[in-house]
N, C-alpha and C positions, 0 to 999 in steps of 0.2 A: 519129216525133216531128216536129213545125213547127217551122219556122224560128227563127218568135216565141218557140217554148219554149224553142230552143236559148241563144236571144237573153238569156234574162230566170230565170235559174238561182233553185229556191228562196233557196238559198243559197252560200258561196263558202268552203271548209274551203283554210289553210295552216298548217302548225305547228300551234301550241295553240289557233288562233282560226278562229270562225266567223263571216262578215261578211254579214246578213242585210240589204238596202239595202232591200226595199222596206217594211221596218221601223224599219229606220233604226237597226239594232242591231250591235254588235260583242260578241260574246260568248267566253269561253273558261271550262271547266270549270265551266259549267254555269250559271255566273253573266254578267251582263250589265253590259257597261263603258258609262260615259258617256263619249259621247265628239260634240267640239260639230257642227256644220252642216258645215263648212269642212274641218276633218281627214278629217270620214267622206267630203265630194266629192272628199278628193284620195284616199283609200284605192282608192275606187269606180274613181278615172280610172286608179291604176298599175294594177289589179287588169285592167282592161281592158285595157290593154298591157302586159301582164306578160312580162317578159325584153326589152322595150324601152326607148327613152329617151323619157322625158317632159316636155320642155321646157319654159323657163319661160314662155312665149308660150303655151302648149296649158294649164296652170294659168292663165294668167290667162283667157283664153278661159272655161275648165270656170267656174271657183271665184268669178272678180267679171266677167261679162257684163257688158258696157257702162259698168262705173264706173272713175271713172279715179281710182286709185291711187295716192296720191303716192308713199309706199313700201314699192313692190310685193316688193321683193328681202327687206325684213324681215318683210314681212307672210305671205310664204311660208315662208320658213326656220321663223317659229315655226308652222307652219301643222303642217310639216312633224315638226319638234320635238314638239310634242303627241302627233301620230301617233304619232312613236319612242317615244316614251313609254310609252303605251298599251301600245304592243306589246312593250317592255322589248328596245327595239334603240338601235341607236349607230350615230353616224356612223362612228367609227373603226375599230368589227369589226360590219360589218352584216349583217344576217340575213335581213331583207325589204329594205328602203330602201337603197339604192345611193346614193351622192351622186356625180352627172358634176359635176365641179365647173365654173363660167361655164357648164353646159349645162340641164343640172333632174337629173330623179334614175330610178329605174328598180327597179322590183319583182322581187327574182331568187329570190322562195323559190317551190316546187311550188308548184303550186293545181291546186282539186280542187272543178269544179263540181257540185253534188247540183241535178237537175233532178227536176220531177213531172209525169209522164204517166198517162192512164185507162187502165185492161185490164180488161174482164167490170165494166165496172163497181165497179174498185177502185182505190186508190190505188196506186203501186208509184212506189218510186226509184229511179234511175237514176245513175251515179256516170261521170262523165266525167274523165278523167286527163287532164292537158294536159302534153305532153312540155315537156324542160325549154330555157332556152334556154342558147346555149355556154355561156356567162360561171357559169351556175349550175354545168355539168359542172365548170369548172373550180375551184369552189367548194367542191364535194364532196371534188375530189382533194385538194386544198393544205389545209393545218392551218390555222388562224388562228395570228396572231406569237405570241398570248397560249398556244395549246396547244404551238407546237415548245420555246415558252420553261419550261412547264409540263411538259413530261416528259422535262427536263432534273435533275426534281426523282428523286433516288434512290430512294425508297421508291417516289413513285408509277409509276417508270422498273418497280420490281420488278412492283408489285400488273397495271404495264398489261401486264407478258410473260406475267405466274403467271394472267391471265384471272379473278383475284379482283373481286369482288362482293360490294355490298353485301345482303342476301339481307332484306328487313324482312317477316317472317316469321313469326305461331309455328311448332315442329315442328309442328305436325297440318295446316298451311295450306299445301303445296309448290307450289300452284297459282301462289299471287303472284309478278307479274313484279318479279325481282329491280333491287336499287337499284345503279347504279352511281354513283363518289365524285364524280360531277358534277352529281347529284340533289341538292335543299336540302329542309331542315327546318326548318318554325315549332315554335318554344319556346311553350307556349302559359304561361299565368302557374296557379298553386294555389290549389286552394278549400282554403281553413282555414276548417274547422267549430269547431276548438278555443275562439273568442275571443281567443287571446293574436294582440295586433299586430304582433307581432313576426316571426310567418310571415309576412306579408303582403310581398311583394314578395321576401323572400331567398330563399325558397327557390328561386326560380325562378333568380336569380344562383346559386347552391350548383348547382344543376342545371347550367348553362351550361360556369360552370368545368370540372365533369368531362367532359360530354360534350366539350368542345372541348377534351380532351386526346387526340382519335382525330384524326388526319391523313384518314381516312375518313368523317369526317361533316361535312357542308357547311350548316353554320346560318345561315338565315338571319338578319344582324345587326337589332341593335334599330332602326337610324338607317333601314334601309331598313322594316321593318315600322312605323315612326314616318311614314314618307313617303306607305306606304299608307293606314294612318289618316286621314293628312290628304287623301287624297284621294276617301276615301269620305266628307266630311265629319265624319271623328270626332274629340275633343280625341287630341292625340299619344300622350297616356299613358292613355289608356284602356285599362283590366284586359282582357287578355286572355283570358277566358272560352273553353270549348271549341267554342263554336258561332263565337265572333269569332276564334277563332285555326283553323279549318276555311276561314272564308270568307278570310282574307288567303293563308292557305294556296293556295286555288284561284284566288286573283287575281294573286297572283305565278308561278303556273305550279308553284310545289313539288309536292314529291311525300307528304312525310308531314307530320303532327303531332304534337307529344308533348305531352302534358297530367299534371298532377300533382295531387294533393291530397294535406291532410294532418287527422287526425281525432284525437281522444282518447277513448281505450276505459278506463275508468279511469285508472290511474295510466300506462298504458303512450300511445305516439303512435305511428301507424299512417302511413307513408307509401305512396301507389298512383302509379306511374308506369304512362302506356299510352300509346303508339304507334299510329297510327291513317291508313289511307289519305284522303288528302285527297279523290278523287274519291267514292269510295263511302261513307268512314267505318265501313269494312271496319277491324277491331280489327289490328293485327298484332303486337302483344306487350304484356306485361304484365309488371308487376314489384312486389313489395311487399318493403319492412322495416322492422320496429317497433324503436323505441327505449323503454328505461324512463326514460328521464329529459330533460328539455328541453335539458340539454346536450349529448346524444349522438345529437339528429335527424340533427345532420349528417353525423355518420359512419353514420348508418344510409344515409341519403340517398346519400351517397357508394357503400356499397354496394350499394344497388338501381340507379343509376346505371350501376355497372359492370355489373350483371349485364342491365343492359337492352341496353348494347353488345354484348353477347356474341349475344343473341336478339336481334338487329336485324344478326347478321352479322357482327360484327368478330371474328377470331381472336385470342384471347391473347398468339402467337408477334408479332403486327405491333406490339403496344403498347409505347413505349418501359419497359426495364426500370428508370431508374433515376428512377420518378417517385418524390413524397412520397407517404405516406396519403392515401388519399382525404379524410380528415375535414381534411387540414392543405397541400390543393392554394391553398384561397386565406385562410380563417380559421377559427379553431371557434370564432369569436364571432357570433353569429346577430345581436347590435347593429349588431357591426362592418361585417356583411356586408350591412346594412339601407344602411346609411351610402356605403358603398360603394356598392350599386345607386344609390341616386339620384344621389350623384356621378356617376356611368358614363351615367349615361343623359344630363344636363349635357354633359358632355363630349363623348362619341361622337357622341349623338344628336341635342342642339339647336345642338352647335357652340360654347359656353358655357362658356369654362375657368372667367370668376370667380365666377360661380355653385356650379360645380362644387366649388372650392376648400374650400370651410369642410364638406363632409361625406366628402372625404377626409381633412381632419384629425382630424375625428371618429372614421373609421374607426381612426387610427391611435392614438391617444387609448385607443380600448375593447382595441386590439390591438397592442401597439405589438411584434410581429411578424409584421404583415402585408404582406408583402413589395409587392406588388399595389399597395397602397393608396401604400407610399409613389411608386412609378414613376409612376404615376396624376398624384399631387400635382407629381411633378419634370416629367410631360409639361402638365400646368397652368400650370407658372411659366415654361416653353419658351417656350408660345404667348403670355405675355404679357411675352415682351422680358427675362426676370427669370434669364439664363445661372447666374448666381452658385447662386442655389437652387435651380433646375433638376439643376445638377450636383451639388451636396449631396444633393438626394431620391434621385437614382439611383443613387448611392453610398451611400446606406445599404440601398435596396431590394436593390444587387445583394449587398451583405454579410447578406441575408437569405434570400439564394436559393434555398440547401435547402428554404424554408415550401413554394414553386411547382412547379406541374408544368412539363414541359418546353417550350413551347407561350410560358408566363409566361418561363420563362427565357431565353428566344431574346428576348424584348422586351426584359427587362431588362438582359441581356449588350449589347444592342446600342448602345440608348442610355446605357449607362453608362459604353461604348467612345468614342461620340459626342460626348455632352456632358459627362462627366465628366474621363475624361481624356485627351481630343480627341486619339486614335489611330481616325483616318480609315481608315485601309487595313484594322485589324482590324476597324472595324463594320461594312465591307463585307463582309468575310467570312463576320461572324455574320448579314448582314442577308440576302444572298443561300444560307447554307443554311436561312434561317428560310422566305424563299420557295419553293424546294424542298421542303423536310420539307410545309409547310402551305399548299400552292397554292391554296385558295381564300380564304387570310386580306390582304387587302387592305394590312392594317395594314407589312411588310416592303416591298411596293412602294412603297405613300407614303414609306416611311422613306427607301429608296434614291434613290426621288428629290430630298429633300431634302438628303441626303448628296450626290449630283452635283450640285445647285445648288450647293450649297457647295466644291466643287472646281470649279467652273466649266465644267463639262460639262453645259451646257443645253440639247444633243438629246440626249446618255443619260438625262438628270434629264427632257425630256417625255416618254422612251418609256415609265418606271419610272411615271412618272404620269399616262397613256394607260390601262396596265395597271391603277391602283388603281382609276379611275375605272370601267374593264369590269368587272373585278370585283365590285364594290359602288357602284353609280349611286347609292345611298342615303345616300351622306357626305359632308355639306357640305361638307367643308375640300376633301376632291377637287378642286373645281369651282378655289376660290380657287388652288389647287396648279399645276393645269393652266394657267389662264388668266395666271399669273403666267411661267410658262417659256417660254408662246406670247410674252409681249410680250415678252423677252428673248431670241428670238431672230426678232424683229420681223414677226411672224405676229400683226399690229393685228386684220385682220377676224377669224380664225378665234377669239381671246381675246373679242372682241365676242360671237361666236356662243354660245361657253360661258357667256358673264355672263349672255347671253338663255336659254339653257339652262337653267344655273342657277335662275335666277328662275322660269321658267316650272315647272320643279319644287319652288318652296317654296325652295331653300334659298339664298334670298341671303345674304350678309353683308358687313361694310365690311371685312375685308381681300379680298374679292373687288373690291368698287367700287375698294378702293383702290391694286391692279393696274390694274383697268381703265381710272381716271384718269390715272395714269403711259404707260399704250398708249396714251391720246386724245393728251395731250401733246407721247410724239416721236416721233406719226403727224402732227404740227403740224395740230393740230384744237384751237381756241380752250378754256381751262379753263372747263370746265362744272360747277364742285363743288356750285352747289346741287342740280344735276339728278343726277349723279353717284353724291356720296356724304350730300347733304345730306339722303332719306329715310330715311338710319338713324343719326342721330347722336346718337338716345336710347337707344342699345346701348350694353352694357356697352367702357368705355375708347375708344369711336369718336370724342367730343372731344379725348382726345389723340394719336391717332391721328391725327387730319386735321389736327388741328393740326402735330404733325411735319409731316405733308406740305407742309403750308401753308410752313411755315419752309424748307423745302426749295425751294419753291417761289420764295418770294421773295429767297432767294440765288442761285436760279438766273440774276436780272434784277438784281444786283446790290444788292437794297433791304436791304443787312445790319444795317440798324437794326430793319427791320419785321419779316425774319428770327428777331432776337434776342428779340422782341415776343413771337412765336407759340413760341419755342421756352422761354422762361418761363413764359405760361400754361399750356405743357405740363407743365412741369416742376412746377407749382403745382396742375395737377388729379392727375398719380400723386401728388406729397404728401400730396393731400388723401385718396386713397386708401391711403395706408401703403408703394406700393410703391418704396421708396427705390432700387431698383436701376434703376429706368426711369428714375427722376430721374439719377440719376447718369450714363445711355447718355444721353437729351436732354444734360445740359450737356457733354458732352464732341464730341457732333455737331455745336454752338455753337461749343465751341476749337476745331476743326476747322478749320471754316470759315472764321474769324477766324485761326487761325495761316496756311493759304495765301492769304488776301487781303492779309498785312503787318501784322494788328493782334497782336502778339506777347503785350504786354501782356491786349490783353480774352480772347485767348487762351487767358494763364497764371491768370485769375483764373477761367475758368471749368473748369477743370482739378482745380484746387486743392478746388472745390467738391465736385467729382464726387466724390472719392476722399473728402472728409469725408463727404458723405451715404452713401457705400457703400464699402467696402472691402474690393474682393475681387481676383485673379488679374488677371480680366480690364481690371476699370477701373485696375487699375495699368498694365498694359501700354497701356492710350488713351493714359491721362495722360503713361505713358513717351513714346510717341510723339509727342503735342502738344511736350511739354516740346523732344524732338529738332529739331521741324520749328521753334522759337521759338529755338534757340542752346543750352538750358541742358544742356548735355553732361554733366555732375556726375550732375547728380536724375535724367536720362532713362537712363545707364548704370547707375546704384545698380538704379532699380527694374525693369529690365527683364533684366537677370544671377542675380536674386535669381528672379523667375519660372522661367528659365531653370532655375535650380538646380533647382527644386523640380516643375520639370514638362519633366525635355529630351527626351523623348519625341513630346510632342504636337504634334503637325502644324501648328497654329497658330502657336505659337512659333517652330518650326524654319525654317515658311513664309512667316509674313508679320509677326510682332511684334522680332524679332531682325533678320531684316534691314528692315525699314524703318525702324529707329533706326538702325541702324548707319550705313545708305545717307543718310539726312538729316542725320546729325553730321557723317561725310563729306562732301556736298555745303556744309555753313558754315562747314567746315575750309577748303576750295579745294579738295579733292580729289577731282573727278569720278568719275576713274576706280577709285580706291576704289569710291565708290559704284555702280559700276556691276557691281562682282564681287561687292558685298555682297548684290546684288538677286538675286544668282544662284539661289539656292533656294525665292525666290518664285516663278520663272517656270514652275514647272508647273501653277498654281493661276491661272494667267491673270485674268481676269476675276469670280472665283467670288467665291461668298461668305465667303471665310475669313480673319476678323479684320478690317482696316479694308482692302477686296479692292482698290480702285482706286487705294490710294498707290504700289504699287510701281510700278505702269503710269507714274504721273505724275512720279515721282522717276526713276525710269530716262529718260524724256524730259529733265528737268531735266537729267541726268547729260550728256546727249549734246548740248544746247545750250552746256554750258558746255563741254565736247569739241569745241563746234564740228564739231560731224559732224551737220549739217541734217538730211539722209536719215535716218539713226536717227533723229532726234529728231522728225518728222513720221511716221512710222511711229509709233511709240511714242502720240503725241498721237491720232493718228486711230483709236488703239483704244478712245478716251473717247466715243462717240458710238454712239445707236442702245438699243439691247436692254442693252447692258454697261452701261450706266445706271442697270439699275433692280436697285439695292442700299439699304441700309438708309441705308448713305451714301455721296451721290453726287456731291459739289462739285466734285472734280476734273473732273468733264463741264461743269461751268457755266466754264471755264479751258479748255477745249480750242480753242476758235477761237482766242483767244489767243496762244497758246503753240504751234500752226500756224504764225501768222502770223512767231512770230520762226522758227521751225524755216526756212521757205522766205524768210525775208530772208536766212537765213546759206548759205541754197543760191545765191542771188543772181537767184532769182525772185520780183522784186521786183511784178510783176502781182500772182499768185498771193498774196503777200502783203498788200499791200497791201486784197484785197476780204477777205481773213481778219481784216486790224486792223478793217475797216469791216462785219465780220459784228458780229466782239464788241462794238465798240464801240454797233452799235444794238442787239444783245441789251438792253446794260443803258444803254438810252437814259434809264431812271428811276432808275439807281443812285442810290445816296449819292454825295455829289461828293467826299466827305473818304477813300474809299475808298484806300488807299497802290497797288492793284493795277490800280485804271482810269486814276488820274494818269498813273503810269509808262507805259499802255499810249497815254493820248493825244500823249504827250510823244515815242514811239516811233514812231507814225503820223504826226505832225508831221513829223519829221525826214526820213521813206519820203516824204513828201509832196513836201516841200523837194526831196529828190534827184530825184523823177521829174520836177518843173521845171524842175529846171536841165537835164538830160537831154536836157528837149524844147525848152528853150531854144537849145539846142545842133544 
């Protein structure tokens, strides 16, 4: 062979992809990936130095030749990003794309050049193995975090010793290479020849359910086959036919497809399930069963379901024993179950809880024992700020629980644990055997991290959410998830990286932008909201949303008029929407603010409001707490005892609503030191998100200023700053230079102090002047001022 041929390879085989350059193609099973100019020259150049580093200078060189590049570092990253894309790899467990980080990046999977040489006048191939480089040997040895964490899981601890297999198979076909539980599967959607519209879409939900009662079967979700779509140019929800659900099949690297129909032979209804290799379309099992009557498809279904498990390999002995009937895992209402699909795909898949909303009530409406439907509705009213009914839905879902297979109940137990009746320790318990039992379901990672944001454990809450993301790249909220823990534990660029991430795959949203806005901020990068977050504020609740932030915002600089401004139109667009319990969180984020600025009064009237527009648990206990932080000891003890009474269990209470009344009645009694035993039981919940997370930080500070113990009390204060910041509510970081400043007067470093009075005071160089909290603080620097003259006069 010549040099030249050695030089210039037909093609370039790694993993599932084949990279043909002097065609310009990237292909894997059989089909042909678009992929732009730039991605495919940087593919080309790792490929060339494969198991080396490829520095950003040698990309700029390859990829823009003579042009000069303003910003070269973002231009690459997403350059870069596309690639991983394509290839269905990640920064964080990479499988081609190495990231050196400040260096470039490096190719560390095999490759395997196919060359073409003449003999006698015929074609022949040639297949060259390229050894690997270390870094890969040591790639092969070590698990990823994701697998040591993953066969931690008991069952699948059992199936990886027992050498169990998924076997997709009929008996007469032993040839086929068996499936193992890391293998995925496209759902394809059912031809109804019947006419009734009613199949149209459930069945394939009816399907799903069962099948994903097997801890062995690895479905591909709808959000990521929704992503593929969109990147083959197809509307999201376009029917998945068995030719369009073959090719998403082989674009995502799966291994099978299941397809469904349903027919009518006179009076009776004929269901066909088949199973089918995605590379060949090699059949591997079949299953049929007829129902006589429209109400009993689903339980037919339900039975062909199971017995297609069984011919695709799963054992009996592994399924858990104490499911429901198949016909009664999620409803045997075929409306309901309609209602349900579209909800679910809102939710999961466009990211769209209010959308979603009104066809899980519907569901629940046609079924009003559909367990599912209600959890659904209670994770609905979660994501949009709405605790009160969130915890209602999942406390009736979980008093439904017998309806659900097990799979549903580990959802259900957890957030019912979570948000119902805010016993934190037990949903982690439920939440982490959920991730065990069902290692490729996504859904218990996200959970657990949001459970650790909320206890304030913000690198266990981004590893839980590192994990959801590898799992299923396909779920928009991931991104926002992620990118939120990075700015809290002040990982600015890497949060930048995901939002370009994010976007670059379709799924932006404003509670992404609206992390990432908060990262620009206390990275002290100028507020950029039109660029930000001002491209999607025609999304569902993104006006008040930004709004919040807005009001946040301008409390942060003091403008608590302009504050109160944004934090009424807020409160005036959830009105206008119906959801009263958003209204009621907005004005109580207003008392808030106003009770630790000095305004007592605008304080208690926005308090007062809250708790008429809504009246639940948790808006008593704000209100209790305003009330405390304003003097009124009577009202703030009635309604926060009577909580207490009726919930002394939950973690919230125990952690942060009982003592931060007690601690602030304390503190306007004169009793410091009270208040500083009172705070005792918040302090394992640090900085988290649990109930109003940054008063105890701030009252305990308070506690030790008026203890006159500096030290404490600058300790305390300097935990206000950075990453701990970005909470729902975050005022007490707009008071931390402040309250600095007196911390290190009382130490009698008076420097120190002194540039802390003159931080705060030019923060809110635009405050309100009638402000009771900037008066005091000029009047306090005055006086620091006066002594360091004399001082120097001396």
């Amino acid at each position: 062979m010549q040099p030249s041929q050695e030089r210039n390879p037909l093609f370039t085989r790694f993993g599932a992809y084949e990279a043909d350059f002097r065609r310009r193609e990237l292909r894997t099973a059989g089909s042909c990936l678009r992929l732009q100019e730039k991605p495919l020259a940087a593919l080309a150049l790792l490929i060339e130095k494969h198991g080396e580093i490829v520095t950003h200078d040698e990309f700029r060189r390859r990829l823009w030749p003579g042009n000069v590049i303003v910003e070269f570092d973002r231009n690459l990253a997403t350059v870069v990003n596309r690639l991983r894309n394509a290839l269905h790899d990640t920064a964080a467990e990479p499988k081609y794309i190495e990231t050196i980080p400040r260096v470039g990046y490096r190719f560390i999977a095999p490759v395997e050049h196919v060359y073409e040489e003449l003999a006698a006048g015929e074609a022949v191939a040639r297949a060259e193995q390229v050894p690997m480089h270390p870094s890969q040997l040591a790639l092969t040895r070590r698990p990823s975090h994701r697998l040591r964490w993953v066969f931690a899981g008991g069952v699948v601890l059992v199936a990886a010793a027992m050498g169990v297999r998924l076997t997709l198979a009929p008996p007469d076909a032993g040839s086929s290479r068996p499936l193992t539980w890391k293998d995925s599967v496209v759902v394809g959607d059912f031809a109804n020849s019947t006419g009734d519209v009613v199949f149209d879409g459930t069945l394939r939900q009816g399907l799903l359910s069962q099948l994903e009662r097997s801890p062995y079967l690895n479905l591909v979700s709808d959000s990521r086959i929704a992503q593929t779509l969109a990147l083959m140019a197809r509307p999201r929800d376009t029917t998945l036919a068995p030719t369009l659900a073959r090719e998403i099949c082989q674009r995502i690297g799966s291994a099978a497809a299941i397809e469904g129909s349903i027919s009518a032979i006179g009076r009776q209804y004929v269901v066909n399930l088949s199973a089918s290799n995605c590379k060949t379309g090699d059949v591997l099992a079949r299953e049929q069963a007829t129902a006589g009557e429209k109400e009993k498809v689903l339980g037919a279904l339900g039975d062909a379901a199971a017995h297609l498990r069984e011919r695709l390999g799963e054992s009996l002995p592994a399924l858990p024993v104490n499911e429901a009937p198949p016909e009664n895992v999620t409803t045997t209402s075929l409306e309901a179950l309609q209602a349900y699909s579209i909800g679910y795909r809102h939710l999961l898949v466009d990211n769209e809880s209010v959308p979603a909303t009104p066809f899980f009530v519907r569901a629940i409406a046609l079924d009003p024992t559909f367990a599912m439907a209600y959890a659904r509705l209670g994770r609905c009213y979660d994501s949009e700020d709405e605790p009160g009914k969130a915890a209602e839905y999942f406390a009736k879902a979980h008093a439904l629980r017998q309806h659900a297979s097990e799979r549903e109940q580990f959802y259900i137990d957890s957030y019912y644990e979570f948000v119902s009746t805010g016993r934190l320790e037990a949903a982690a318990q439920n939440l982490e055997l959920w991730a065990q039992t069902y290692p490729n379901d996504p859904a218990p990672l996200a959970a657990l991290g949001n459970l650790y944001t909320t206890l304030g454990q913000f690198e266990k809450a981004l590893d839980w959410r590192r994990r959801a993301l590898q799992v299923d790249p396909s779920i928009g909220l991931n991104y926002g998830n992620l990118a939120q823990n990075l700015v809290q534990v002040e990982r600015f660029e890497e949060a930048r990286q995901i939002g370009r991430l994010a976007q670059d795959r379709h799924f932006d949203s404003i509670s992404l932008r609206w992390w990432l806005r908060w990262g620009e901020f206390l990275d002290g990068k100028p507020d950029d909201r039109a660029g930000i977050v001002g491209p999607l504020l025609d999304r569902p609740l993104a006006q008040e949303w930004v709004l919040m932030q807005d009001a946040a915002f301008a409390a942060w600089a003091g403008r608590l008029a302009l504050a109160r401004d944004d934090t009424q139109a807020s409160v005036d667009g959830y009105a206008r929407i119906g959801l009263k319990e958003n209204v009621a969180t907005r004005e109580i984020e207003g008392a808030l603010r106003d009770a630790l600025a000095g305004n007592s009064d605008i304080a208690r009237r926005w308090a007062r409001s809250a708790m008429a527009h809504f009246d639940s648990d948790q808006v008593r206990a704000d209100v209790a707490i305003v009330f405390a932080l304003t003097g009124d000891a009577a009202n703030a003890l009635a309604l926060v005892e009577a909580i207490a009474g009726r919930s002394p269990e939950a973690t919230v209470v125990k952690g942060n609503y009982l003592p931060v009344v007690r601690a602030a009645l304390a503190l306007h009694a004169g009793d410091p030191s009270s208040a500083v035993g009172a705070l005792a039981p918040a302090l394992p919940y640090g900085a988290g998100w649990l109930g109003l997370p940054l008063l105890p930080i701030y009252l305990r500070g308070q506690a030790y200023l008026a203890l006159k113990d500096g030290a404490k009390a600058a300790a305390e204060f300097d935990r206000l700053r950075g990453g701990n910041c970005v909470t729902g509510f975050n005022f007490p970081c707009a008071l931390a230079a402040l309250q600095l400043a007196r911390a290190h007067a009382i130490e009698g470093d008076v420097e120190t102090s002194r540039a802390d009075y003159e931080r705060f005071i030019a923060q809110w160089k635009d405050a309100d002047a009638d402000v009771p909290l900037l008066q005091a603080a000029r009047d306090e620097y005055g006086k620091l001022a006066g002594r360091v003259a004399k001082s120097d006069s001396r």
